[in-house]
C-alpha positions in Angstrom: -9.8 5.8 -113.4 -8.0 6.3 -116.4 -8.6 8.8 -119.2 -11.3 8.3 -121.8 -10.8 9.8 -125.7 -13.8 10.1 -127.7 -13.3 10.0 -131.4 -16.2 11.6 -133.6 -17.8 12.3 -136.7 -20.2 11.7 -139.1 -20.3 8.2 -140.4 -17.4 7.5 -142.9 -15.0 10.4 -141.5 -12.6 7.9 -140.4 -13.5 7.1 -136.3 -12.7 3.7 -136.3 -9.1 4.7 -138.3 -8.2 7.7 -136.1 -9.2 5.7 -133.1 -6.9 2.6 -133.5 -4.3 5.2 -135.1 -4.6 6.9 -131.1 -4.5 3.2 -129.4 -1.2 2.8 -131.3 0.4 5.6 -130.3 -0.8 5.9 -126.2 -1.6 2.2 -125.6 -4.8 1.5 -124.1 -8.4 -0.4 -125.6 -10.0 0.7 -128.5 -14.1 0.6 -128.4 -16.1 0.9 -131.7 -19.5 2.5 -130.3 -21.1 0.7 -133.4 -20.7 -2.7 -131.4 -22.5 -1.2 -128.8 -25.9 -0.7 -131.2 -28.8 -3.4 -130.5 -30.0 -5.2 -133.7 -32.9 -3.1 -133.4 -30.8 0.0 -134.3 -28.9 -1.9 -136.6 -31.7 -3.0 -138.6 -33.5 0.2 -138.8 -30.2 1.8 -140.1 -30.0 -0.4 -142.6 -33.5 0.4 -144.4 -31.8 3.7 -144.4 -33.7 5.1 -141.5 -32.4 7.7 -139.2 -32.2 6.7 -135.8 -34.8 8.5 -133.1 -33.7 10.0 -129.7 -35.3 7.4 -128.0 -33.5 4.7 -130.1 -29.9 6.7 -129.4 -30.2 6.9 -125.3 -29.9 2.9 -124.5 -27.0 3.1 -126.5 -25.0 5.7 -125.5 -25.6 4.5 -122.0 -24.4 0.9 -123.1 -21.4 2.5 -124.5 -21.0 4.7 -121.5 -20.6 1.6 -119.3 -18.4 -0.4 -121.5 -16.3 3.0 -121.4 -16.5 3.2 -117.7 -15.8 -0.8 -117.4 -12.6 -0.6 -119.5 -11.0 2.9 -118.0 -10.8 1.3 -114.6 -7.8 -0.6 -116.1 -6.3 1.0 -118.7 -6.7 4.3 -121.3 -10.1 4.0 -123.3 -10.5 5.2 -127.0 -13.7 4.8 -128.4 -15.3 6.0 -131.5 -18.8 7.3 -131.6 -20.6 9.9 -133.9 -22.0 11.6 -130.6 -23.4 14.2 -133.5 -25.7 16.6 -131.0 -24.3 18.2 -127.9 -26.9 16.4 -125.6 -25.1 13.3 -126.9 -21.9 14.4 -125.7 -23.2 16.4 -122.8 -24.6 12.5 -122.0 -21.6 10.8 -122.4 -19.5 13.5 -120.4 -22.2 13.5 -117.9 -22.1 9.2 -117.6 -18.3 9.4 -118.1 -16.6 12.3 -116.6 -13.0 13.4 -117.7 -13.9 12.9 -121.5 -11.0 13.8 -124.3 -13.1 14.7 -127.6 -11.1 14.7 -131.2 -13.7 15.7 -133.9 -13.4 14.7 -137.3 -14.3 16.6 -140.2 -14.5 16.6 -143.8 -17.2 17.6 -146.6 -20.2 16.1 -147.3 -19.1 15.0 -150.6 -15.8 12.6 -149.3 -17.9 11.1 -146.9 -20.1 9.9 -149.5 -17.7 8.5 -151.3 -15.9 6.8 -148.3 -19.6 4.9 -147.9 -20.1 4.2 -150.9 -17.3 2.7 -151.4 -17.5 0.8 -147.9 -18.6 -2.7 -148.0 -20.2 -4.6 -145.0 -20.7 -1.7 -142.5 -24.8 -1.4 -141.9 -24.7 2.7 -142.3 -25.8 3.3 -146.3 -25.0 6.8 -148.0 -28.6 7.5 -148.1 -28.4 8.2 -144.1 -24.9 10.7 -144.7 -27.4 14.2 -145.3 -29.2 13.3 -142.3 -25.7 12.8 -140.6 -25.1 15.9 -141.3 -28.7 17.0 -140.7 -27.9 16.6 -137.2 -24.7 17.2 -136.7 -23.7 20.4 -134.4 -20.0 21.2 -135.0 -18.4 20.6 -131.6 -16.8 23.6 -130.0 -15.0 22.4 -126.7 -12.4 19.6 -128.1 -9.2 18.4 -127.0 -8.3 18.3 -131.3 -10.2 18.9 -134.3 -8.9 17.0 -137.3 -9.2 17.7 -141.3 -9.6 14.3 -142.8 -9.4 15.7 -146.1 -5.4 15.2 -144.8 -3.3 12.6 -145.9 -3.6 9.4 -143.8 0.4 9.9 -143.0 0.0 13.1 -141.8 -3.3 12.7 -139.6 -0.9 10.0 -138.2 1.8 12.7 -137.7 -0.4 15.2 -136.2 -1.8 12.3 -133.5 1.6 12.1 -132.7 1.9 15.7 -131.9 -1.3 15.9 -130.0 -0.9 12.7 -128.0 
């Protein structure tokens, strides 16, 4: 098996960015966990719900697999918000050697970034219950400060990888 890099955050830091950004620089497949959502989880997102526990666990174990699937052939980069330690406990459990980079940045970019986003399901109403949630990640491979210029995040990913 090859490795496995999670990228994380809050929606809006940047995963999908920093992710692809990674898959440049090491090679590999790039995973968006927000392909991985059923329409169910999709849809109640976009009426600016919150998901529930029970609507998170069928996903992260469909991301798991996918995960799982791809690293028997090649590096595997995937973004997903993972924003409670049970989720990454879960995914480390159902994935094994796991690489985490977190992403970071204040409440007030990331609503900006959304609402300035078009076409992604995730609405600004649902950032302060991102960040509701969220529990700060202690054991990671790299913590990065997206408040950074994109060229130097880029620079830094090139230090750390």
């Amino acid at each position: 098996m090859f490795d496995a890099v999670m990228v994380m955050g809050v929606s809006g830091c940047g995963k999908t960015t920093v992710g692809q950004m990674i898959t440049h620089i090491c090679g590999g497949t790039f995973l968006d966990g927000d392909d991985f959502h059923p329409p169910e989880n999709i849809a109640h997102m976009s009426l600016g719900k919150p998901l529930t526990d029970a609507m998170r666990w069928p996903w992260l174990a469909r991301l798991a697999a996918a995960v799982n699937a791809e690293r028997r052939y090649e590096l595997t980069i995937f973004a997903c918000s993972a924003l409670r330690k049970a989720y990454r406990d879960h995914l480390r459990n159902a994935i094994g050697d796991l690489r985490v980079v977190y992403l970071y940045a204040p409440q007030d970019m990331i609503v900006s970034r959304v609402t300035q986003r078009s076409g992604h399901f995730m609405p600004v109403s649902l950032v302060r219950s991102q960040f509701a949630t969220l529990e700060p990640p202690k054991d990671v491979y790299a913590r990065i400060d997206m408040r950074l210029p994109p060229e130097t995040i880029a620079e830094k990913l090139e230090e750390i990888f």
